[in-house]
N, C-alpha and C positions, 0 to 999 in steps of 0.2 A: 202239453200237460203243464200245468202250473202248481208249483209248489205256495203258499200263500198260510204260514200258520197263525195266522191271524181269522182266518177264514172257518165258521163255526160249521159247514158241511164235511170240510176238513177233519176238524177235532171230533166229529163223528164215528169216521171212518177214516186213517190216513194210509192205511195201507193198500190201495190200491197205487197211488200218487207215489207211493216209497217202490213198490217193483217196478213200475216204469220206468223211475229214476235211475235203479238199479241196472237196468238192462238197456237202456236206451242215451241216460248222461249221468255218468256214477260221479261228474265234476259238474253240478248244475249253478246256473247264474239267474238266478232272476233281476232283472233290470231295475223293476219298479223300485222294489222294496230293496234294491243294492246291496244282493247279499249272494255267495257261493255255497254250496250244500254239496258235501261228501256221503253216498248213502250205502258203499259197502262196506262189509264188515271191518275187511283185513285194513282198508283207509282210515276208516272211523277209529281200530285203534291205532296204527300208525302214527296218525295225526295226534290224537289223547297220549301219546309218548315224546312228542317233538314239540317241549313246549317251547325249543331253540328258534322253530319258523313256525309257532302258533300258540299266539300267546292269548292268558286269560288278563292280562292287567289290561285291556277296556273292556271288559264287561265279556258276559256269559252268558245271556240273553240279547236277542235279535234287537228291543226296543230301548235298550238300554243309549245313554249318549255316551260314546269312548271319550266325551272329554271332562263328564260328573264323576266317572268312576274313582278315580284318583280319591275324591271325597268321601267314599264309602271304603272305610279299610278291612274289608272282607277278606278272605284268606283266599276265598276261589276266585276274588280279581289279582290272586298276585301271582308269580312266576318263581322257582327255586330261584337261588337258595333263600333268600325272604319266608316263602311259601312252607318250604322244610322246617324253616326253625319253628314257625308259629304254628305249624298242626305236630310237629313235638311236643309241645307246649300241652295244646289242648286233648292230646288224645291219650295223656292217661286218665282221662274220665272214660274211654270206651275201650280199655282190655279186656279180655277175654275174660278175665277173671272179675271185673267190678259188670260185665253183662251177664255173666251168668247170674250174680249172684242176685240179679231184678226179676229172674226168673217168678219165684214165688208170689211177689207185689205184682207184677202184670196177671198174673195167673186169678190170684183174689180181684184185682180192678173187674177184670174181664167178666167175674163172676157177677162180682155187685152188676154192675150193667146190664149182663144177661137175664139172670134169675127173676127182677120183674116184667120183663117182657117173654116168659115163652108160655106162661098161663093167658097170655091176652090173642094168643093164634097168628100175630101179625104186627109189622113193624116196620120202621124206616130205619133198615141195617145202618144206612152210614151217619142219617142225624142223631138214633137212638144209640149207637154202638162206636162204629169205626171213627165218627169225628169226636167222640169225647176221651176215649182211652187214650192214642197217642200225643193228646196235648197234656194228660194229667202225668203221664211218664217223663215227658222233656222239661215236663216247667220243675217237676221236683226236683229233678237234676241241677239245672239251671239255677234254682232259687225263686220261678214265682210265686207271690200267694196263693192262694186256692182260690182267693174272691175276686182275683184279677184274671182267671187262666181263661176264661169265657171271651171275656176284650179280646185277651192275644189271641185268639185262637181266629172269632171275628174278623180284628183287622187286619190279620194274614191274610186270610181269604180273600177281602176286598183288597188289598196290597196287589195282589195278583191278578185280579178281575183283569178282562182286557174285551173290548167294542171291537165289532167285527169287520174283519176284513180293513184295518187300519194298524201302522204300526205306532201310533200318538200313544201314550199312557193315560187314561182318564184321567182327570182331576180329582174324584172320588179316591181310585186306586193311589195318587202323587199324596191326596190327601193325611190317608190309612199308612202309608209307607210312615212319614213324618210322624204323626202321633204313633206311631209302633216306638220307629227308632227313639222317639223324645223319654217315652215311656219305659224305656231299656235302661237310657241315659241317668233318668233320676233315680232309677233301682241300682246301677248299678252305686250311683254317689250313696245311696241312703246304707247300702252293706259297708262300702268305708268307714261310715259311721257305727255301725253295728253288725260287726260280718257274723256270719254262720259257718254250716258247716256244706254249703252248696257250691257251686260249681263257679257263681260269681266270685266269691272270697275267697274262694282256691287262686279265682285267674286276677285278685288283686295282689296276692301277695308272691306269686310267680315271677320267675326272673328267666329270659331269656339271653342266650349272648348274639347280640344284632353286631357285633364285629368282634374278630380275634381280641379276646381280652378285655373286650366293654362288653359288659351284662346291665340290658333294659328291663324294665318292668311296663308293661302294658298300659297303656291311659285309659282313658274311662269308654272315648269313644270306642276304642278297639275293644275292650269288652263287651262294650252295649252293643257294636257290628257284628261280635260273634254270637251272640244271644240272638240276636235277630236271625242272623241265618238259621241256627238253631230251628229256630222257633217256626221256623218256613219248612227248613227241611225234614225237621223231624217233626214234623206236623204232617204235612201237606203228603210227605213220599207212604208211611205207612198208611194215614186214611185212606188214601187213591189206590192201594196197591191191598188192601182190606175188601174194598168194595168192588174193585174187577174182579179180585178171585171170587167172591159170590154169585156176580153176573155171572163166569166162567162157568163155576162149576153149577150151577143150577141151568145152566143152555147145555153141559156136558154130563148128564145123570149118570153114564158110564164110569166118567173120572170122578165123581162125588162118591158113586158107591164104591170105588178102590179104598177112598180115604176112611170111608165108614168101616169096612171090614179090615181094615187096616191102617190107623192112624199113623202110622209109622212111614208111610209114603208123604205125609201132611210137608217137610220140607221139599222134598219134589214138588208140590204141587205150588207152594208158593214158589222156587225157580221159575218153572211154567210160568206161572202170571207175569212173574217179573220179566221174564223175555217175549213172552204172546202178547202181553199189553201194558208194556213200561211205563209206571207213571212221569218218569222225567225222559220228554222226545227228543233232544237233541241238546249238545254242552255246544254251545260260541265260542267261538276263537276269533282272532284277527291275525292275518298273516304279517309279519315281520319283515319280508321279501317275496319276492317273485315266487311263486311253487307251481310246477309243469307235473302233470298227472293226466295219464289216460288222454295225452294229445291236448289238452286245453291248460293255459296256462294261470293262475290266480296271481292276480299282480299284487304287488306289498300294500300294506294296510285295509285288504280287505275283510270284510265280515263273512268268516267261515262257519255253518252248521256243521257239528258233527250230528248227524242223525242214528243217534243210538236207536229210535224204533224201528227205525230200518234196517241198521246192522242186523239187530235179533231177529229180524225174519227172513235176513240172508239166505237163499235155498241153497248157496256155493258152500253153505256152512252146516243150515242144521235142515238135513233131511225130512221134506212135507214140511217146511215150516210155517205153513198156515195151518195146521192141525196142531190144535191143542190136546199135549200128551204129557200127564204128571210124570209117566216112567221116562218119558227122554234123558239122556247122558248131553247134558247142555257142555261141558268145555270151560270154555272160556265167558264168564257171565259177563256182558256190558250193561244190563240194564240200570247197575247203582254206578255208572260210570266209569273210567279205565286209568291206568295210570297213576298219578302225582295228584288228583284230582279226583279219583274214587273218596264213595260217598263214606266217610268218617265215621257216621251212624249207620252203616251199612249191617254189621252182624245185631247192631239194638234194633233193627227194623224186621231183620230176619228173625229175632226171637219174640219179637211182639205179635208177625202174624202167626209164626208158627203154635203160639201160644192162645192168641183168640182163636184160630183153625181149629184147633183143638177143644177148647170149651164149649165152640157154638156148635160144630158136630156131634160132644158128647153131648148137650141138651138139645140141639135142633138139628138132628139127622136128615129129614126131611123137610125140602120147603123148594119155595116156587116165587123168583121176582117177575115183576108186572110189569112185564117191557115196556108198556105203552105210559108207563107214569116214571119211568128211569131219566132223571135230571143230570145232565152232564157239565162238569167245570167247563168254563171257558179261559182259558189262560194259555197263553201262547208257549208254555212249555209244559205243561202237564195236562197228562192223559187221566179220566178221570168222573167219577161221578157227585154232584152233590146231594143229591137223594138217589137210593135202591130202594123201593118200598117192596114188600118179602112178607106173603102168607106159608103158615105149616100147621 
């Protein structure tokens, strides 16, 4: 059995390739592509806690080079304590108290969007619906224009694209990356010059302390890196995680009708997706030294997968875990990742779908996607559709 995520029969279907692994090399190596893959649960978070012998500073993705990373100052290429102070930093934009309070705004977006399409019978969920909301919620945060939010949302996309069965980055994808970031970079100088009241001008005028007693302030590029991640993850994780729960529950009319007669199961039912089919498949690492597990040893400076799609359908963990079931009592969630490196946007993701789950069942209770026109990402770490087309 060959693990190969670059491989588009893969990104189809990876979980048969994830219980082999499980049950057969829970420490797998593949040669080609020089990389180690961890696929049980209790490893997967083990590992996402030891960032002492797994570390994120080269990189987080399999095609990444561990010797560019350095030049991408991203928060999830870095290691505590670095990594603490600067999601300090950023994460009082995502209290508890400044996500509820978007409730209302996602609630009204969600509407605008819906309301012209459920007189028309039929729709493409994720180009008409799932891929517009979550970028118009990140970029106001953030500080986008509104007449730029289409670009970013675009050159995400392509950022990510990846050619099959190859771990090379396309030129298109190297391309889109470069004009994102350029594009971040003069937004962020252009708020220097005239700040607001968004999330850029907050992290210009922020002061961190980077050593006992010295307090930095953030350069332009570390802002522009965290926008871009932003803009990837709070893009990319709810559209993907929007549009498998529709897949899901229109393949599950059982679990759709729970949510209908009771809306109130609706956060169960995103958990569900989040663990049945996680948009982000696995967090990279690279080992620091030697690590001996399950009889096979990982020698230092290796490229480690944590395979979070795998963990979630650990059966040592979650009982029948190939059957999709909104009431399961999940535990321990790894789908928005684990540890020091859980996903930041992680409860704005959870209230965004729980919040379109909710409008598109109260206007579109019933409905039926067209398996045979279902368009799926290709991206070597998300799981994911780029067209659901969906009659009701």
């Amino acid at each position: 059995m060959e693990l190969n995520p670059f491989s588009y029969a893969f990104h189809d279907d990876p979980y048969p390739t994830y219980r082999w692994l499980r049950d057969h090399a829970p420490v797998y190596h593949n040669a080609a592509l020089d990389f180690y893959a961890l696929s049980r649960h209790e490893d997967v978070l083990a590992a996402s806690l030891d960032h002492a012998r797994y570390t994120s500073s080269k990189g987080t993705v399999l095609e990444m080079d561990p010797e560019s990373v350095a030049a991408v100052p991203m928060i999830i290429f870095m290691d505590p304590p670095r990594q603490t102070r600067l999601r300090r930093l950023v994460s009082g934009a995502f209290t508890a108290r400044r996500i509820a309070e978007l409730e209302q705004t996602i609630r009204a977006l969600a509407a605008s969007l819906l309301d012209p399409i459920v007189d028309t019978g039929h729709c493409d969920f994720v180009r008409q619906f799932a891929a517009l909301l979550p970028i118009e919620v990140i970029s106001t945060m953030v500080g986008v224009p509104p007449e730029d939010r289409t670009t970013v949302r675009e050159r995400t996309d392509d950022a990510l694209s990846r050619d099959p069965d190859t771990s090379d980055i396309p030129a298109a994808a190297l391309d889109a990356a470069a004009r994102l970031f350029r594009y971040f970079v003069d937004l962020v100088r252009e708020r220097r010059k005239r700040p607001r009241g968004d999330m850029i001008s907050v992290l210009i005028e922020a002061e961190y302390e980077a050593a006992p007693g010295v307090r930095e302030r953030l350069t332009d590029v570390e802002i522009a890196a965290f926008c871009n991640l932003l803009s990837a993850a709070g893009n990319e994780t709810v559209t993907k995680l929007l549009g498998n729960a529709v897949v899901l529950l229109s393949r599950h009319p059982s679990e759709r009708r729970k949510i209908i007669d009771d809306p109130t199961r609706i956060p169960g039912a995103v958990e569900e997706t989040l663990r049945y089919w996680p948009p982000s498949q696995y967090q990279g690492r690279m080992t620091t030294c030697d690590v001996s597990l399950h009889g096979t040893t990982i020698p230092g400076e290796s490229r480690v997968l944590l395979l979070t799609g795998s963990a979630c359908r650990d059966e040592r963990v979650f009982p029948d875990a190939d059957v999709f079931d909104i009431t399961r009592t999940i535990g321990v969630q790894v789908g928005f990742g684990y540890g020091v490196h859980s996903c930041l946007g992680a409860q704005l993701a959870r209230l965004e779908s729980r919040v379109c789950l909710e409008e598109l069942h109260r206007r579109i209770p019933e409905y039926d996607v067209d398996e045979t026109r279902l368009e799926r990402v290709h991206m070597s770490n998300v799981h994911g559709f780029a067209g659901v087309p969906m009659r009701f």
